[in-house]
Structure formats: structure tokens, C-alpha cells
C-alpha positions as a printed Julia matrix, in Angstrom:
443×3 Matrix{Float64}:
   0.52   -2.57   20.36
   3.79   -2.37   19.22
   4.82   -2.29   15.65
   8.73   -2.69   14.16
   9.04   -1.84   10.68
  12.66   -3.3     8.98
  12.97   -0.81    5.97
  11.8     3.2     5.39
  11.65    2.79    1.46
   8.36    2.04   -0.48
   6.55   -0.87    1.01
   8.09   -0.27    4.85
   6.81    3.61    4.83
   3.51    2.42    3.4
   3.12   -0.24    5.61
   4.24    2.39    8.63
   1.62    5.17    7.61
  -1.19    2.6     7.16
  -0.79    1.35   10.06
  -0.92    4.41   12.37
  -4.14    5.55   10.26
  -6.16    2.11   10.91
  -4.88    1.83   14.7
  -3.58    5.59   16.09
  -2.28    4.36   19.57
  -0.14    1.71   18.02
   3.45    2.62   18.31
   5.6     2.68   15.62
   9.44    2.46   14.89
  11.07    2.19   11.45
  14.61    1.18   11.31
  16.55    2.33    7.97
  20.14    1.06    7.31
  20.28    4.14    4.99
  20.44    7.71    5.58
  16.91    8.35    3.32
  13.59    7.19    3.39
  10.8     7.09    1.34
  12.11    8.35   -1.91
  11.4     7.54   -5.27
  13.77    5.15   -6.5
  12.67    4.91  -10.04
  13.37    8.68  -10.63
  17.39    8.0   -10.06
  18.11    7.76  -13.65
  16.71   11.06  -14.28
  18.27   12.8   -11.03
  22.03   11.36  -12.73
  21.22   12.97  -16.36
  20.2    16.52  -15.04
  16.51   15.9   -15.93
  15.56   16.11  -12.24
  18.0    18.6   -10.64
  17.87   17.98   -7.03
  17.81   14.76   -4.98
  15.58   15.97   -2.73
  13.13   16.61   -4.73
  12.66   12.9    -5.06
  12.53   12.1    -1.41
   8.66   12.23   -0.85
   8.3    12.33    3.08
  11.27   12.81    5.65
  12.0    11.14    9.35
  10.28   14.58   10.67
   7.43   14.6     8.62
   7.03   10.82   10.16
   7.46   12.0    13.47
   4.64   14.92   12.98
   2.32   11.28   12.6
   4.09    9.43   16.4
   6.39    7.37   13.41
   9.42    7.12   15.12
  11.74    6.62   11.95
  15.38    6.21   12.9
  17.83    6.26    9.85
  21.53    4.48    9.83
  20.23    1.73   11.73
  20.38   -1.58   10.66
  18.37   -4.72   12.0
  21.3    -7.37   12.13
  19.03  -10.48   13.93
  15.77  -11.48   13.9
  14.16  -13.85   17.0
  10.65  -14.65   15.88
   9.64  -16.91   19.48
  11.25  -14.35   21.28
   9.23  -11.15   19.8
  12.79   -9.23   19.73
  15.52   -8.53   17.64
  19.03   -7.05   17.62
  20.1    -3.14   15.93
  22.92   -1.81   15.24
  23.68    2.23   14.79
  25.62    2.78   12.27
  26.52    6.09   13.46
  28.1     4.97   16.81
  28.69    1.31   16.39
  25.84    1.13   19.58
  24.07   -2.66   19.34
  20.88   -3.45   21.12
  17.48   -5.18   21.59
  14.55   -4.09   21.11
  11.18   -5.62   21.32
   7.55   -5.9    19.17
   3.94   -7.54   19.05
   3.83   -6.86   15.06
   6.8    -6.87   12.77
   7.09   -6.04    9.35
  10.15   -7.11    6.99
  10.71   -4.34    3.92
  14.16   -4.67    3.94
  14.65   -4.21   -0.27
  17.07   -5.39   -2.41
  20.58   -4.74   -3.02
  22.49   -4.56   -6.47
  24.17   -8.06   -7.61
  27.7    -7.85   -7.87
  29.38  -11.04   -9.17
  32.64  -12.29   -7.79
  35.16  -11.12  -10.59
  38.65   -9.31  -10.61
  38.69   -5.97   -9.82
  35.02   -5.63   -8.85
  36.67   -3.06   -5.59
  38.3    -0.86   -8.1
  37.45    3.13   -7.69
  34.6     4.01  -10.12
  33.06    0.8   -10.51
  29.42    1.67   -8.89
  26.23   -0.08   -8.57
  22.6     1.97   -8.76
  20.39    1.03   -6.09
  20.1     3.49   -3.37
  19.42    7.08   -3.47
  22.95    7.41   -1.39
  24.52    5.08   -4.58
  23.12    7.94   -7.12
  24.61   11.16   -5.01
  27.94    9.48   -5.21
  27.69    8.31   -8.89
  26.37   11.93  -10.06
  29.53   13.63   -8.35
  31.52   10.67  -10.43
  30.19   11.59  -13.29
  30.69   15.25  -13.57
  33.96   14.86  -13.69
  35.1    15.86  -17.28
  37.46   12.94  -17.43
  35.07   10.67  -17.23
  34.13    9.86  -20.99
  33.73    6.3   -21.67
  31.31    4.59  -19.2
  30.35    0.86  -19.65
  27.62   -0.38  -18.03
  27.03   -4.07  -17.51
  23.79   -5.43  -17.74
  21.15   -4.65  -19.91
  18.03   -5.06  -18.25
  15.7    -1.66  -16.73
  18.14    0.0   -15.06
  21.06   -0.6   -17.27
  18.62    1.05  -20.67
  17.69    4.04  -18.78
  20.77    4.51  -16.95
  22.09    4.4   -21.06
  19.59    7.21  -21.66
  21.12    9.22  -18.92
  24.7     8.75  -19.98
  24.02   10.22  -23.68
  22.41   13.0   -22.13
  25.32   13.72  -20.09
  27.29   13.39  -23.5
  29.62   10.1   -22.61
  30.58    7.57  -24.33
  28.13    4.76  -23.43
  29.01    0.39  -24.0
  26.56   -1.92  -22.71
  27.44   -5.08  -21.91
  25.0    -8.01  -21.76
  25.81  -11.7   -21.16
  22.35  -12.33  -22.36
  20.86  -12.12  -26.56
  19.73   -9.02  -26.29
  19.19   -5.86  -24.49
  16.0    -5.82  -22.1
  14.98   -9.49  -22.02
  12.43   -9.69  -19.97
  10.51   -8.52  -23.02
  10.28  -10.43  -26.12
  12.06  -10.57  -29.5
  10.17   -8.72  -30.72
  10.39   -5.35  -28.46
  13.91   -5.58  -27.49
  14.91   -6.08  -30.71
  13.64   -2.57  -31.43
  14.98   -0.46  -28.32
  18.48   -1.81  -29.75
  17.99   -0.44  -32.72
  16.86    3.22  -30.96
  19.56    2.71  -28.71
  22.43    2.15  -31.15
  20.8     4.82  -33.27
  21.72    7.34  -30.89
  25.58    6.07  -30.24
  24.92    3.58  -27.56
  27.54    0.41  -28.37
  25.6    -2.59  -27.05
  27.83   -5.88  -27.16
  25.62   -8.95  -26.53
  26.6   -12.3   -25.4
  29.19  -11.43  -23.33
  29.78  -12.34  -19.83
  32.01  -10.24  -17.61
  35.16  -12.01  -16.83
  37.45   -8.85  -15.46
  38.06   -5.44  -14.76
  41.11   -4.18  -15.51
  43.37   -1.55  -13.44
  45.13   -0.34  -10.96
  43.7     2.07   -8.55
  40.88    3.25  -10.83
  39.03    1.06  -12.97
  40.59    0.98  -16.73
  38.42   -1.34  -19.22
  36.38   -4.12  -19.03
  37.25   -7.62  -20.24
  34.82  -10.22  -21.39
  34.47  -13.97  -22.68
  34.7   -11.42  -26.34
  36.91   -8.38  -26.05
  38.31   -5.85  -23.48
  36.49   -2.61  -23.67
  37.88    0.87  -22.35
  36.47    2.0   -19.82
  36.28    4.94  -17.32
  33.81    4.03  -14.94
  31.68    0.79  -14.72
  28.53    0.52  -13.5
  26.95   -2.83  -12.88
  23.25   -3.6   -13.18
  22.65   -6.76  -13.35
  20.06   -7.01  -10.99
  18.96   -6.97   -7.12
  19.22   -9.99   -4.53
  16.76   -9.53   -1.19
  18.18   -8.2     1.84
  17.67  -10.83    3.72
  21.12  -12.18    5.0
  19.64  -11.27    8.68
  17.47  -13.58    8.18
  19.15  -16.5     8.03
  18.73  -19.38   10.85
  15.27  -16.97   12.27
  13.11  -19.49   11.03
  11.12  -16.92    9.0
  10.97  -19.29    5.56
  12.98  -17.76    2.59
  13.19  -19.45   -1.03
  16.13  -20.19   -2.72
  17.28  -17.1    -3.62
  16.23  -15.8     0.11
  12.96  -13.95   -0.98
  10.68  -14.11    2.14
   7.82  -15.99    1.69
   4.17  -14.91    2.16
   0.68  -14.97    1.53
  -1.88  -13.02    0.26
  -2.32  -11.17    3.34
   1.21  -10.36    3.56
   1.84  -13.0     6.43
   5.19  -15.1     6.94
   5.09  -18.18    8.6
   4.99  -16.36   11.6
   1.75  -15.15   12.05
   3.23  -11.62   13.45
   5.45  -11.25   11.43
   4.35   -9.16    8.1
   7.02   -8.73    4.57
   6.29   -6.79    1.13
   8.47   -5.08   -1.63
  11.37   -6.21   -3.16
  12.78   -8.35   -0.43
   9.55  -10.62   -0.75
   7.65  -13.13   -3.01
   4.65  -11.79   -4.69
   1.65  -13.79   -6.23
   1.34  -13.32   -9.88
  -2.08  -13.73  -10.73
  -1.45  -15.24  -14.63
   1.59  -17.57  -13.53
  -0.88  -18.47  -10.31
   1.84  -18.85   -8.24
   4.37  -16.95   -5.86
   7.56  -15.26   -8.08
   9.74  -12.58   -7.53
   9.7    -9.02   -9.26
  11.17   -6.02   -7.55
   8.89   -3.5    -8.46
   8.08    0.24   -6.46
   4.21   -0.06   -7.72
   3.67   -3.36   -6.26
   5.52   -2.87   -3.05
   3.54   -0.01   -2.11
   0.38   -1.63   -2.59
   1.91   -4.55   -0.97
   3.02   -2.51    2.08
  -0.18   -0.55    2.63
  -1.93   -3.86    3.25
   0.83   -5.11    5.3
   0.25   -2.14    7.56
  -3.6    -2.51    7.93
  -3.59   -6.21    8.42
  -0.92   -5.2    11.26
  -3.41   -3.26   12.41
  -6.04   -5.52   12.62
  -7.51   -5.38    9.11
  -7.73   -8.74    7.03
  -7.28   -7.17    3.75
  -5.69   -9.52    0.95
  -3.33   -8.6    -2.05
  -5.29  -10.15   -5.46
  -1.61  -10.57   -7.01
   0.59   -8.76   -9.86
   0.6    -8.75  -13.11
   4.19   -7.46  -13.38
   2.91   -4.49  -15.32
   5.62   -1.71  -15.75
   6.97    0.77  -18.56
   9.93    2.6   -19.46
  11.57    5.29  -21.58
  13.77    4.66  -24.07
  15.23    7.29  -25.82
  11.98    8.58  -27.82
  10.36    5.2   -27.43
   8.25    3.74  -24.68
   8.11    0.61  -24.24
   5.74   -1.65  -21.8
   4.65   -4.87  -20.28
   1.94   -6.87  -18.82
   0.95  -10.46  -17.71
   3.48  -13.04  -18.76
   5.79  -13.1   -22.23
   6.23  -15.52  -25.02
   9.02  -17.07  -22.88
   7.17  -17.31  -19.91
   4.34  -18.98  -21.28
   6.38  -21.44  -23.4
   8.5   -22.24  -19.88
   5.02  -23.28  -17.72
   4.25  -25.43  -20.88
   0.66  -23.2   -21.36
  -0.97  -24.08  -24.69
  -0.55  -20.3   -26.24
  -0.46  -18.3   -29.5
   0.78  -14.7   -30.02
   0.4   -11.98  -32.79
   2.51   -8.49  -33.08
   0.97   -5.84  -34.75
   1.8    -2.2   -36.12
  -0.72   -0.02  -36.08
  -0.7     3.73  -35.75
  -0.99    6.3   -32.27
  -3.27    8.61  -33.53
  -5.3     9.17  -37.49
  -3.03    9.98  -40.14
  -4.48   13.78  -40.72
  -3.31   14.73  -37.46
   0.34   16.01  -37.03
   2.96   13.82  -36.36
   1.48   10.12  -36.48
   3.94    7.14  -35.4
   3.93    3.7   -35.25
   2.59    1.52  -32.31
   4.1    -1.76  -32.09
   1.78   -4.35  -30.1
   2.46   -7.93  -29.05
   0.03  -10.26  -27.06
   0.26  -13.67  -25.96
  -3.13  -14.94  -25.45
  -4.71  -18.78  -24.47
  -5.3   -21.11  -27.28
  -8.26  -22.45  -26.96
 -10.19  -19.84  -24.51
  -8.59  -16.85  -26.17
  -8.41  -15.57  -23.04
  -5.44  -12.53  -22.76
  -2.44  -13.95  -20.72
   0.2   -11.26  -22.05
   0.64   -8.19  -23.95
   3.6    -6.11  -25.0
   3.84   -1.83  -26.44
   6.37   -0.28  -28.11
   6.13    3.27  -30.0
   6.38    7.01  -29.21
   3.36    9.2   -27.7
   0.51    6.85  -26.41
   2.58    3.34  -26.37
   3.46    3.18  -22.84
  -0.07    3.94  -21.26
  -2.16    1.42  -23.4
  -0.66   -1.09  -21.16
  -3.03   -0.38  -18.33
  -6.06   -1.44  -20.57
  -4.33   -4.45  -21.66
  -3.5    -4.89  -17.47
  -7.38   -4.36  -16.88
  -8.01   -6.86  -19.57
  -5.81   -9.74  -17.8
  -7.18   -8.7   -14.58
 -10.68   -9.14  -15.58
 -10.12  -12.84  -17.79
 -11.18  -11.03  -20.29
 -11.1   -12.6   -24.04
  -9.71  -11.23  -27.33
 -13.5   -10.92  -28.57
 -14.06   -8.92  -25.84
 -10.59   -7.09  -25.76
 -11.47   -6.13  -29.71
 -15.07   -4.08  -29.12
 -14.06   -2.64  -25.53
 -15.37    1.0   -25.9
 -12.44    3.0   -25.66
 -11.94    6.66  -25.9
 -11.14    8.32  -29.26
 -10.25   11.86  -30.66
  -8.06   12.62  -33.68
  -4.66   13.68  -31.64
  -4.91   10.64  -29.39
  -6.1     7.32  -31.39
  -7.78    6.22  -34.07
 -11.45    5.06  -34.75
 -10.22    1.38  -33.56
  -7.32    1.93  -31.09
  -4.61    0.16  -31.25
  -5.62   -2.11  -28.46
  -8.92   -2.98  -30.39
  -7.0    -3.33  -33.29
  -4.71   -5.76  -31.62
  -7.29   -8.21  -30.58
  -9.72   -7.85  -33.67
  -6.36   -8.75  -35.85
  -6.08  -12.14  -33.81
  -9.14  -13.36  -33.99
């Protein structure tokens, strides 16, 4: 059997090694527009501040390590057709400008996600970057240590945009961020965001909200920013507004897309063809609260999305249970995480809901350096069954999420949610942890 992987990032490498593990004579090929694979995307942030000092120390497995396992990985090649009746498609080497066919009995789709850049004035300017690709952050880091550049704006506010913030202090610039949007970091609500503004413009981040891009402004080199508001100075621009699936390749194969050209799939990973496999960010993904397909690029999910891809390829008939959209991040001294649906979410699918938000404390108060943990949860009405939950606070915020994840997971109830029997010891929680305290205060 042969299998063609589109993609050598999270879910495409995971898929690949999977599959050679379940079925060892199957034979293998990963095609990579880019020149790296399976790196750690989510560690770019702290490879541009200095926290993480080489690039290649976030590059996990290389084309020869694949090799070592019969994965035949070739890099700077990019799939530019897909023929689904046909079993073939077309490549094209970057290197050489070479195009041809090639042929497969399985294929798998993990083509990612590419930055969103809208259509303004001076988007081709020098300095104006996106952050997507390891390749992007080499070329922005070399950017940045450039002494003249001092005032960076970056536009968007969402993950990417607050960390890349984070990384900019450290690096001692001059940091704006633009958001078209209320606030900073949406996707959570009121509530949280409202507070990594605060810890952001507490350590000199501007943040200008409502504000939608209109122009940027110079010659040769980008030279400020101008929105719907104000024209901001600017020395380099980075845009983060978010990702759109690479799937323009797709187009006219017949493989079905939505909309906004996710590929669609089921549970085991399945497009409508039934050899044809997709995962990661250049997919749909079921969300087990929303009970339906949505979209959210994240690396956890594609991996476990990928993996499954690659033993169902294999002949396995494994299926994915769904996401819960469960992620964290950094902020400054804050961490701040999410799970299930939001406020917003829940009040958009018109689900019969109630919320509290809570402050309670990370560890007792006769231990050294207590700090407040800021909890919000959005729960069912009339079952009181957990549908969302929200942390925000310094040591021991971020990683209470997974018990609140569990929680959803499991349909579990606030009742239940307030006596679970979790651990305690002075320097880590309190007698009731937070979570407990969370659920008992809501009842």
C-alpha cells in the first residue's frame, strides 16, 4: 500500500509515523512546501524573544530521522492538484521548478494554515511580516535585532498577537496592538480579557481597540500604520489576525470544503472520499459541547487528529471523540486558559445557560507568595451540567483547566464538579481548590 501524506507539520508527521508503526510495508512519502518539518510551532514566540535560543531546538524530528523509519519526507515540495477518481496528483519542486505525478492507494491532507493578510495599501512593504511558519520566525528574528527597529505594531490581538506582545517587551521595543475587535483576546470572555489588558498595558504594551486597519504607510519600508482612529508609527508590522486552510489546491477535486475551505471530515478522519484522510488546522474538527463540526487551529488537537488519521490509513477504525478547544497561554506573569464553549458561544447556539466568576486564591494564605485565581464557568441551566470554564491568575491558573476539560468530557455536573477529590498541600491549593470552590459557589 501506498500512502501520500500533503503536509510534514503536526498532524501530517503524526499521521506518517502512525502509519508505518500499524502497517511496516506500507510506503510512505510526505510532501512539505516548507523547508522544516515537524517542529513545534507554538514555541515561535519564545524562539523571537531569546527565551529559546536556537530554532532547532524546536524542530522535534528531521527528514533523516524519517528516513531511518522508510518515511520518505521530501521538503520544498508542494502538492499543487489533487485527482481523487484518478488516485494521483500533481508536485511541484520548489527547488528546480520540476512538476510531476505521482500516484497513491491512501492519501492524507495536513496541509495547515496560512496567516490572513487582508487586502489593504501597503500590505508588500519591507518589514511588514506575518508569524506562521518556522521559516516566517528565522526571518522576523534577524528583523528584529536590528537596533533600529524600536516601535513594532502588531495587528491583531488574538493568541499569537498577546504572546508575540510578550516577546517584543522582552526584546525591549516599543510594542502597539491593534485590534478591530473590543478587546484584546476575544475568544475569551469579558471577563478574562479584560484582565490580560490590564497586565499588558501595565507593562508598556499600547493596545488601541476598535480599530480596523485601513493602511500602511511608506515607501520602501513600512512607516506607520493608519486606522478607521489614528495613524500609529511604526517600524515593523506584524499581522496576526488569524490563519485560513491551505486548501486553494483543492479547489474543483471534489474533496468537500466549507465555506471558508476547511476540509470536511468525520470522526474517523475520512473525507468524502473514502481514501482520502485530513486533520490539523486545514480541517474541521467535531467539538464535542457545540456537537457539531467547527474550526480551531490548534497543535494539540491536530496531533491527536493525525495519529488516528495514520492508523485508520492503515487499516485501524479508530474514531476521534471531538475537542473541547482546551488551550492556555502566558501572559506576562499571568496565565490564562480555556475550555468547552464561552459566554458568547453559548448565548450564539441559543443554549439555556448561566455563568458565575469567582476569585479565589492558588495556594493557603500562610504559605509564601499567595495570588489570586480568577475562575469563570458557563454551565447548563437546568441540568447544571459544565459546558464552559475559564482561568486566569499566576502559579497554578493555567493547569486547572485540564480538570475543568475532564469535567466537560465526562458530563459531569457542578454538584459533582464541587466534591471531586482533588489533590491538596499548602504550596499548591487550598483545602477546597479553586475548582471545587468554583462549582460549590454556583450551586
Amino acid at each position: 500500500m501506498k500512502i501520500i501524506v500533503i503536509g510534514g507539520v503536526a498532524a501530517g508527521m503524526s499521521a506518517a509515523a502512525k502509519a508505518k508503526r500499524v502497517d511496516k510495508n506500507a510506503e510512505i512519502i510526505v510532501y512539505e512546501r516548507g523547508e522544516y518539518i515537524s517542529y513545534g510551532s507554538c514555541g515561535i514566540p519564545y524562539y523571537i524573544s531569546g527565551i529559546t535560543k536556537d530554532f532547532n531546538s524546536l524542530i522535534q524530528r528531521t527528514p533523516e530521522d524519517f528516513y531511518k523509519k522508510d518515511i520518505k519526507v521530501k521538503t520544498n515540495h508542494e502538492v499543487i492538484k489533487v485527482f481523487p477518481k484518478e488516485n494521483k496528483l500533481i508536485v511541484k519542486n520548489l527547488k528546480n521548478g520540476e512538476v510531476f505525478e505521482d500516484n497513491f492507494d491512501k492519501l492524507m491532507v495536513a496541509s495547515g494554515a496560512s496567516a490572513i493578510v487582508p487586502p489593504i495599501k501597503g500590505k508588500e512593504l519591507k518589514n511588514v511580516y506575518t508569524l506562521k511558519t518556522l521559516e516566517d520566525s528565522i526571518k522576523l528574528k534577524k528583523t528584529l535585532i536590528s537596533k533600529e527597529i524600536k516601535k513594532v505594531a502588531i495587528v491583531g490581538g488574538g493568541y499569537i498577537g498577546v504572546e508575540l506582545a510578550e516577546s517584543m517587551v522582552k526584546l525591549n521595543k516599543e510594542v502597539c496592538i491593534i485590534e478591530a475587535g473590543e478587546r484584546v483576546l476575544n475568544v475569551f470572555d469579558k471577563e478574562i480579557s479584560e484582565l490580560v489588558q490590564e497586565e499588558l498595558r501595565s507593562k508598556g504594551v499600547q493596545i488601541r481597540v476598535k480599530e480596523k486597519v485601513e493602511e500602511l504607510i511608506g515607501e520602501e519600508y513600512v512607516k506607520a500604520v493608519k486606522t478607521s482612529e489614528n495613524t500609529y508609527n511604526a517600524d515593523i508590522v506584524i499581522m496576526s489576525i488569524g490563519v485560513r486552510p491551505n486548501t486553494e489546491f483543492l479547489k474543483d477535486s471534489g474533496i468537500e470544503l466549507t465555506e471558508k475551505g476547511a476540509v470536511i471530515i468525520d470522526n474517523y478522519m475520512r473525507t468524502n472520499y473514502k481514501n482520502i484522510y485530513s486533520a490539523g488546522d486545514c480541517a474541521v474538527v467535531y467539538h464535542r459541547v457545540l456537537k457539531e463540526n467547527t474550526y480551531i487551529a490548534l497543535a494539540t488537537t491536530a496531533n491527536k487528529m493525525g495519529k488516528i488519521a495514520g492508523e485508520n490509513m492503515a487499516g485501524g477504525s479508530r474514531s476521534f471523540p471531538g475537542t473541547l478547544g482546551s488551550s492556555m497561554l502566558k501572559v506576562m506573569k499571568l496565565q490564562a486558559a480555556m475550555t468547552g464553549i464561552s459566554e458568547a458561544q453559548a448565548k450564539a447556539k441559543g443554549i439555556n445557560y448561566e455563568t458565575n466568576f469567582i476569585k479565589a486564591k492558588n495556594h493557603v494564605s500562610y504559605y509564601p507568595d499567595q495570588t489570586d485565581l480568577y475562575i469563570k464557568i458557563i454551565y447548563e441551566k437546568d441540568t447544571h451540567r459544565l459546558l464552559g470554564a475559564q482561568t486566569l491568575g499566576k502559579d497554578g491558573a493555567a493547569l486547572r483547566i485540564g480538570v475543568f476539560a475532564a469535567a466537560i468530557y465526562n458530563d459531569m455536573t457542578l454538584e459533582e464538579i464541587a466534591l471531586m477529590d482533588l489533590g491538596y498541600t499548602p504550596p499548591y491549593a487550598t483545602a477546597w481548590d479553586a475548582v471545587n470552590i468554583s462549582a460549590e459557589a454556583t450551586i
